[in-house]
PATI-89593 format. One record per residue (C-alpha): residue number from 1; x, y, z. Coordinates in steps of 0.05 Angstrom, whole numbers, plus 5000, padded with zeros to 4 digits. Example, Ala and Ser with C-alpha at 12.3 -4.5 7.8 and 13.67 -1.06 7.14 Angstrom:
# residues 2
NODE     i   east   north     up
NODE     1   5246    4910   5156
NODE     2   5273    4979   5143
//
This chain:
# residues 87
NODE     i   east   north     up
NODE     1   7386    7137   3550
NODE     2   7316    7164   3539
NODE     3   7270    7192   3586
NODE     4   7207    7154   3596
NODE     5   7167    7208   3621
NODE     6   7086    7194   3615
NODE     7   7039    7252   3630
NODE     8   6989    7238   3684
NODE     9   6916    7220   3663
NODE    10   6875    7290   3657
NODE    11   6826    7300   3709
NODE    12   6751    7287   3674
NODE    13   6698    7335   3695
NODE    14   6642    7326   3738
NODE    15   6573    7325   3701
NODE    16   6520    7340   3747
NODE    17   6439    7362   3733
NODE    18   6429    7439   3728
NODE    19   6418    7477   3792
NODE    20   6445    7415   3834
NODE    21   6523    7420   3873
NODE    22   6577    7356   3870
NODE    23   6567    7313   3921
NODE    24   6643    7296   3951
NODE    25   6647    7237   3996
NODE    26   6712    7254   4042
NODE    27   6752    7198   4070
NODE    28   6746    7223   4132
NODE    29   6697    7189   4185
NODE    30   6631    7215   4209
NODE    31   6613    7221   4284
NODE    32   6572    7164   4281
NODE    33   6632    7116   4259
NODE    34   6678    7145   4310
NODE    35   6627    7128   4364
NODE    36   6627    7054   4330
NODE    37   6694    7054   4322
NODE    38   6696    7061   4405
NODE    39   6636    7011   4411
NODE    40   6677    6954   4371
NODE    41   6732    6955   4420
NODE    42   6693    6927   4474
NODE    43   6631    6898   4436
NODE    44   6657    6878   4363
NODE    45   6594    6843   4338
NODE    46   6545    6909   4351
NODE    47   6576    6968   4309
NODE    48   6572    6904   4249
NODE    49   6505    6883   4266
NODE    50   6489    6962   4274
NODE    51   6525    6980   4200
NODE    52   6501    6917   4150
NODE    53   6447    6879   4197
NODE    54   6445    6813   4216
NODE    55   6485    6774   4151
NODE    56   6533    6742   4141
NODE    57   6582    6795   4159
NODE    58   6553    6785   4235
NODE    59   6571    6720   4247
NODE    60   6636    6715   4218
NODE    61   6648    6780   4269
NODE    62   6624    6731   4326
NODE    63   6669    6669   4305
NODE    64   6726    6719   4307
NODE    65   6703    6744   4370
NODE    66   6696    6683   4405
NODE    67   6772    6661   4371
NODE    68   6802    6725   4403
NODE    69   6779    6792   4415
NODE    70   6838    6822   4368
NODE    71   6814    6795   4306
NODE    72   6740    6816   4327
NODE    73   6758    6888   4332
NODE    74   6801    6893   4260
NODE    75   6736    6858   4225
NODE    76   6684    6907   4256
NODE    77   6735    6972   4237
NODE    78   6743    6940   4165
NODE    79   6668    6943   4164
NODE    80   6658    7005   4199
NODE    81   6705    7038   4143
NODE    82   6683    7004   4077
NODE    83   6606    7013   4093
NODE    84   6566    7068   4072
NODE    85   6538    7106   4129
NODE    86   6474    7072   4162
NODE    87   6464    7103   4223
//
């Protein structure tokens, strides 16, 4: 019986512009989306209307919402952690 052993994928370099530093996004969240985090418990709809605006995002937060407050929350934290930072 063989070993199937395959080497992991080698780790490319970052290119950046002379003089300039790597920019690393960490997964942790920033102050901001902690405090949203907190918001969307009690008001789900704001952090999303606060993160991507008024779309479509923002009224499929209120149908869930108004359906039960538990799906409301879990939509706004999806949001709150896929979205780049607004405010």
């Amino acid at each position: 019986m063989a070993d199937s052993y395959t080497a992991p994928p080698a780790v490319q370099p970052t290119v950046v512009a002379p003089g300039t530093t790597p920019v690393r996004r960490s997964n942790v969240s920033s102050g901001n989306d902690v405090c949203l985090y907190f918001i969307a418990l009690f008001v789900p709809p704001l952090p999303v209307a606060l993160k991507r605006g008024f779309g479509a995002e923002f009224c499929i937060n209120i149908l869930l919402w108004i359906f039960g407050w538990i799906p409301g929350v879990i939509h706004s934290w999806y949001i709150i952690s896929k979205s780049p930072g607004v405010i």
